[in-house]
MARROMI-604582 format. One line per 5 residues: number of its first residue (from 1); for each residue x, y, z of N, C-alpha, C, CB. Coordinates in nm, 2 decimals, padded with zeros to 4 digits. Glycine has a CB too. Layout:
NUM) X Y Z X Y Z X Y Z X Y Z | ...
***
This chain:
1) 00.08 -00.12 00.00 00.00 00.00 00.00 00.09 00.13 00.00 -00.10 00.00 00.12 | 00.07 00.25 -00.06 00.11 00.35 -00.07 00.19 00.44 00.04 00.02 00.40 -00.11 | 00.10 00.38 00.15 00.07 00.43 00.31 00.17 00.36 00.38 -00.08 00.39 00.38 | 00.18 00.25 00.33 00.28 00.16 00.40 00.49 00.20 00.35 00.21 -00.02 00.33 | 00.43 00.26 00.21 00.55 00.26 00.15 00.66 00.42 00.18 00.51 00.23 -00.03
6) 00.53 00.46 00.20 00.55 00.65 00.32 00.65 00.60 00.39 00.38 00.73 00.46 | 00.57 00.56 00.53 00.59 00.51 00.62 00.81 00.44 00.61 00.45 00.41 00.62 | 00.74 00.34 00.52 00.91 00.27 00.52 01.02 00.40 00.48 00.92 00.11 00.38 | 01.01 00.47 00.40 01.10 00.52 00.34 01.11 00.68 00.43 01.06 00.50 00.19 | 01.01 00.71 00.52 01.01 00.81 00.58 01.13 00.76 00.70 00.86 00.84 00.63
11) 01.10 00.64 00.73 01.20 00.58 00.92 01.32 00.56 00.85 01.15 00.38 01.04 | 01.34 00.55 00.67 01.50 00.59 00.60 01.57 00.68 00.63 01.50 00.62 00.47 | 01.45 00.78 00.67 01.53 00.96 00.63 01.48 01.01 00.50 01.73 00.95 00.60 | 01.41 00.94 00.44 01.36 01.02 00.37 01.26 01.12 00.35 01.36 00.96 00.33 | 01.32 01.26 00.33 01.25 01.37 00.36 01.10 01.41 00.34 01.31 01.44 00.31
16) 01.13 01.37 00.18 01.00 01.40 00.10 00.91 01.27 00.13 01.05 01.42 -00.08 | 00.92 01.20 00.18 00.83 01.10 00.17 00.79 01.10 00.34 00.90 00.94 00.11 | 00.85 01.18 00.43 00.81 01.19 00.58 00.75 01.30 00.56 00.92 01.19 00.69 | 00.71 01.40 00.48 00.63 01.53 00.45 00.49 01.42 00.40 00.72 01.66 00.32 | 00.50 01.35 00.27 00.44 01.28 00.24 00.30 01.19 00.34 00.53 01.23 00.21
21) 00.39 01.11 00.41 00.33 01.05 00.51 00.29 01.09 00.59 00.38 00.99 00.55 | 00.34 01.25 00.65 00.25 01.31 00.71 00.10 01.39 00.72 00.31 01.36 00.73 | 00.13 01.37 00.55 00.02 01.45 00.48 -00.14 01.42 00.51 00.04 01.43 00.33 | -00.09 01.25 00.48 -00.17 01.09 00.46 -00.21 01.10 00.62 -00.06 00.91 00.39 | -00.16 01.08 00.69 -00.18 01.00 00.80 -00.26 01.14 00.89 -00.03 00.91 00.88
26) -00.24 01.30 00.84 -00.28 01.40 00.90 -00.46 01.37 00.85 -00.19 01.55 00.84 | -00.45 01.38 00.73 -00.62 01.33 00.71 -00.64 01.20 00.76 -00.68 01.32 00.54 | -00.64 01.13 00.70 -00.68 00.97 00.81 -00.71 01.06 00.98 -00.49 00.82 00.83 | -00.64 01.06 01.03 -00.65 01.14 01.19 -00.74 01.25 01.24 -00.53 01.19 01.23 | -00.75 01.32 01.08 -00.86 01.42 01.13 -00.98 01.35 01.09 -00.85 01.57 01.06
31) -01.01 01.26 01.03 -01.11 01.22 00.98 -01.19 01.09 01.04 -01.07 01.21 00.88 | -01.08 01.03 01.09 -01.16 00.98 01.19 -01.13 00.98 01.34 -01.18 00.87 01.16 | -01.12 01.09 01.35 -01.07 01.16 01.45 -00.97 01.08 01.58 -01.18 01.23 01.51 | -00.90 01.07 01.50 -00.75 00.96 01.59 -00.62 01.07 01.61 -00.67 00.79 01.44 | -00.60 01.08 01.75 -00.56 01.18 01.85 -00.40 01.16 01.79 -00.60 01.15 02.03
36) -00.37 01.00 01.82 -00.29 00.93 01.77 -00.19 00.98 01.65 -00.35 00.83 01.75 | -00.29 00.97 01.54 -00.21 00.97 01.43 -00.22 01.12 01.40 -00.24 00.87 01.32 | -00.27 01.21 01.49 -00.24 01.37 01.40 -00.14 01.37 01.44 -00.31 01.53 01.43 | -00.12 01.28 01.60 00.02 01.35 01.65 00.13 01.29 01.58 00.04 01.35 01.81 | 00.12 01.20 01.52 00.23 01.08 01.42 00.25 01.22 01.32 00.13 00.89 01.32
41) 00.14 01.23 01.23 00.15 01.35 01.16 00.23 01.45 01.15 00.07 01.40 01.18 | 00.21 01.52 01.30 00.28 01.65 01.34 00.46 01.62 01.37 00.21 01.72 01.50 | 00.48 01.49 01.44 00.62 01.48 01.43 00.67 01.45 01.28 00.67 01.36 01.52 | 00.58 01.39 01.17 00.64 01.39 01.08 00.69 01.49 00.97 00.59 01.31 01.04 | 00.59 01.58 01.00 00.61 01.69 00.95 00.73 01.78 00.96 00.52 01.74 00.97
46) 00.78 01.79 01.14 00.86 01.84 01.16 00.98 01.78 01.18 00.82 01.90 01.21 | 00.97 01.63 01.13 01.12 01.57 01.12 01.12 01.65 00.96 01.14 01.34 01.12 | 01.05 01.62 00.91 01.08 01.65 00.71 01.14 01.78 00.69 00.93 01.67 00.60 | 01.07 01.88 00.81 01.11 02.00 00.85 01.30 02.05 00.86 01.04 02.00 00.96 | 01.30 01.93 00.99 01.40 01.95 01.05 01.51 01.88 00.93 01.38 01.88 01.21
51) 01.48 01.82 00.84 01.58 01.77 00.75 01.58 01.85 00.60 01.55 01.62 00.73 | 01.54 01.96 00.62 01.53 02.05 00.52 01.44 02.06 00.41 01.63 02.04 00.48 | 01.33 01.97 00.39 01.23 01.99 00.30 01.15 02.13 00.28 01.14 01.89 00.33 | 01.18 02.17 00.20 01.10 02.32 00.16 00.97 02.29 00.15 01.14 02.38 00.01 | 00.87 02.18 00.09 00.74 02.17 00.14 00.70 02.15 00.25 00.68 02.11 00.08
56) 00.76 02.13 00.38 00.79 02.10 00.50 00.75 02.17 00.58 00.89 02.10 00.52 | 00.87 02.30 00.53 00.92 02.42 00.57 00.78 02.49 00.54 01.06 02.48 00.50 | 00.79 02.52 00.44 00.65 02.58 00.41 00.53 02.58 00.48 00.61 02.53 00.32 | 00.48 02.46 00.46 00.43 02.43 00.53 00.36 02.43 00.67 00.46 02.39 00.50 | 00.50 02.41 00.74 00.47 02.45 00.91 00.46 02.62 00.92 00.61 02.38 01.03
61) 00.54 02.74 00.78 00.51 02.83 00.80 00.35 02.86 00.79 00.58 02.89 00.74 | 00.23 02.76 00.69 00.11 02.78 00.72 00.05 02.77 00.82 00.07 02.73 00.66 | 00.10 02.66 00.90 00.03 02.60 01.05 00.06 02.77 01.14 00.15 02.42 01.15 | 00.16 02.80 01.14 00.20 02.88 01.25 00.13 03.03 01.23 00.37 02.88 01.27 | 00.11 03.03 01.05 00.06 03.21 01.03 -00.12 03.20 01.06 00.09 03.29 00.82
66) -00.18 03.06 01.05 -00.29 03.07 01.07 -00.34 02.96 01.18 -00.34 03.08 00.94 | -00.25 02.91 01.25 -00.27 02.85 01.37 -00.37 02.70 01.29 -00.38 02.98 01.50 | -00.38 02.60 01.39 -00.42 02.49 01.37 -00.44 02.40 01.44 -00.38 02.45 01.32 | -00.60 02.38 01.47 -00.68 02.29 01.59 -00.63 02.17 01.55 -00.88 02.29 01.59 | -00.66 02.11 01.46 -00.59 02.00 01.48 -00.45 01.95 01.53 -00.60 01.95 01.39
71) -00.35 02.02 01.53 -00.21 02.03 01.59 -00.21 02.09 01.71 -00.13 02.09 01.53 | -00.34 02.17 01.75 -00.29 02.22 01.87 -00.23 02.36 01.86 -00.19 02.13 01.92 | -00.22 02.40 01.78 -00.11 02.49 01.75 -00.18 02.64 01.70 00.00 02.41 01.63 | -00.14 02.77 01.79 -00.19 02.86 01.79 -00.14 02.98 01.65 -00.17 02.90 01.93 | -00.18 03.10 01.66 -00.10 03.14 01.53 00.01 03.20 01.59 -00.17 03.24 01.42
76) 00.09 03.23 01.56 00.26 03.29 01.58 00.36 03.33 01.44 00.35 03.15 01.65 | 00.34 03.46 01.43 00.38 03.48 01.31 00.47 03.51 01.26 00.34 03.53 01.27 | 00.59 03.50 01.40 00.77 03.50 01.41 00.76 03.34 01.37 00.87 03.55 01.61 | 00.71 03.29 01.41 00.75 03.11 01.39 00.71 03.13 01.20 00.60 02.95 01.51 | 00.59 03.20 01.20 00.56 03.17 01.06 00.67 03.22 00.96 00.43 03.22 01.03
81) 00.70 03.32 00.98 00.79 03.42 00.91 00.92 03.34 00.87 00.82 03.55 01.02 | 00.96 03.29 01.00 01.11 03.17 01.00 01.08 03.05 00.89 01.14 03.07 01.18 | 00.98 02.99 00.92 00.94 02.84 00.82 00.93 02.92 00.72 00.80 02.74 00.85 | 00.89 03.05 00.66 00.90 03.10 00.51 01.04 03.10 00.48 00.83 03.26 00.49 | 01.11 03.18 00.56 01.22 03.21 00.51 01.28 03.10 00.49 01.28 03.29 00.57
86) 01.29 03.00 00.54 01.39 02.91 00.56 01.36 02.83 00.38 01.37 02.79 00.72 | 01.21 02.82 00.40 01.16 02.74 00.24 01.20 02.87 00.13 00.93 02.69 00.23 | 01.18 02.99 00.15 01.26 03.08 00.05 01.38 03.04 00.02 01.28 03.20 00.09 | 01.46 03.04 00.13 01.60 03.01 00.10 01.61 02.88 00.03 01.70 03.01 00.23 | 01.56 02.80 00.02 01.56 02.66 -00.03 01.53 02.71 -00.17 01.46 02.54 00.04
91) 01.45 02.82 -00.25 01.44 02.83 -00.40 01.24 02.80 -00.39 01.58 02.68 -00.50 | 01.25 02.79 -00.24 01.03 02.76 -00.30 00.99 02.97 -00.31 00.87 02.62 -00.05 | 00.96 02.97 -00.43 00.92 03.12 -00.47 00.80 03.15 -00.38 00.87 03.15 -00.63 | 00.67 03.04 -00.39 00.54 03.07 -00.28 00.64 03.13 -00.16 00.43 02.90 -00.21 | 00.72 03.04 -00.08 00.74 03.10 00.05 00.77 03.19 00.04 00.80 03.05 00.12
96) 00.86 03.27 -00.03 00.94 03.37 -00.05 00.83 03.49 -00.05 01.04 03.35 -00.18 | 00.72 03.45 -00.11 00.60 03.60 -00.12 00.53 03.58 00.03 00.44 03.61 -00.28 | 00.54 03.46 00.06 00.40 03.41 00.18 00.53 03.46 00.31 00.33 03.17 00.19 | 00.67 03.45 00.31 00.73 03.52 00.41 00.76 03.71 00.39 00.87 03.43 00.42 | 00.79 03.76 00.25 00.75 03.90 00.25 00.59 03.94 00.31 00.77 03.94 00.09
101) 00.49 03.86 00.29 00.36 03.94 00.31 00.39 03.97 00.47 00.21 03.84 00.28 | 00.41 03.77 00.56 00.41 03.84 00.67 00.46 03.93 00.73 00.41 03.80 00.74 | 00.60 03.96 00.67 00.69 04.03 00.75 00.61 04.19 00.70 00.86 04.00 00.71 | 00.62 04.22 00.59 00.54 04.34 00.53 00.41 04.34 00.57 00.54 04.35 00.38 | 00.32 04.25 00.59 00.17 04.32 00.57 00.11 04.28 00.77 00.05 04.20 00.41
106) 00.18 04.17 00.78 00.17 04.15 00.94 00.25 04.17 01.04 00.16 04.04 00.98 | 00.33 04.16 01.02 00.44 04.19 01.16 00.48 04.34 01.14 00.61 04.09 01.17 | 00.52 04.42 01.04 00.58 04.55 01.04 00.45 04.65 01.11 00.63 04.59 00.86 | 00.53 04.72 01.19 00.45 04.85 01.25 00.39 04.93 01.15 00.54 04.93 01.32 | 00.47 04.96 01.06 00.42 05.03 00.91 00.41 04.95 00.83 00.49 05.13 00.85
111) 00.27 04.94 00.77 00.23 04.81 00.71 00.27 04.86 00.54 00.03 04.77 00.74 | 00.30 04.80 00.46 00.32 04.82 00.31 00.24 04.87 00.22 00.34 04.70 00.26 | 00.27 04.93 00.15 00.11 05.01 00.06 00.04 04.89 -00.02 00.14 05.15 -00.09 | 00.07 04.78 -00.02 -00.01 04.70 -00.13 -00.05 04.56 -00.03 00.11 04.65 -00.28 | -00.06 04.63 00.11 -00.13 04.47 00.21 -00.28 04.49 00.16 -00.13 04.47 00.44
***
């Protein structure tokens, strides 16, 4: 199974397939609401994270700019701002505008003429 093959190649190290598997097992857990596997989910995400995956990265900069009941996780938009940048620097262009907005349209005291 597909789910199974995540899984094996994620406990490799493999990055893109522990973003992957997190993806899978984050719906399965919200869906049938298994406490369990969001939280399988959330570590997988942020191993994929922690090993440099730019959809990863990205990624957890969405969880953190707009917070997320199913993780638990509130909004924080220094955390978000970082997971952009970091997937910017990796060459992902989304992050690169989704970390200028927050820093320009949310966090700056003087907000940008085009928020």
């Amino acid at each position: 199974e597909e789910l199974e093959k995540y899984a094996a190649l994620a406990k490799q190290g493999d990055v893109k397939a522990m973003f992957q598997f997190s993806e899978k097992i984050r719906l399965i857990g919200i869906k049938n609401k298994d406490e369990k596997l969001i939280k399988s989910a959330w570590f997988w995400l942020n191993e994929s994270a922690e090993g440099g995956y730019s959809e990863a990265l990205k990624n957890l900069g969405y969880v953190y700019n707009y917070g997320n009941n199913a993780f638990g996780i509130g909004m924080d938009l220094q955390k978000a701002a970082n997971y952009y940048k970091l997937a910017a620097q990796k060459g992902d262009k989304d992050a690169d505008f989704l970390y200028r907005n927050v820093m320009e349209c949310e966090i700056a005291e003087v907000k940008a003429d085009d928020c």
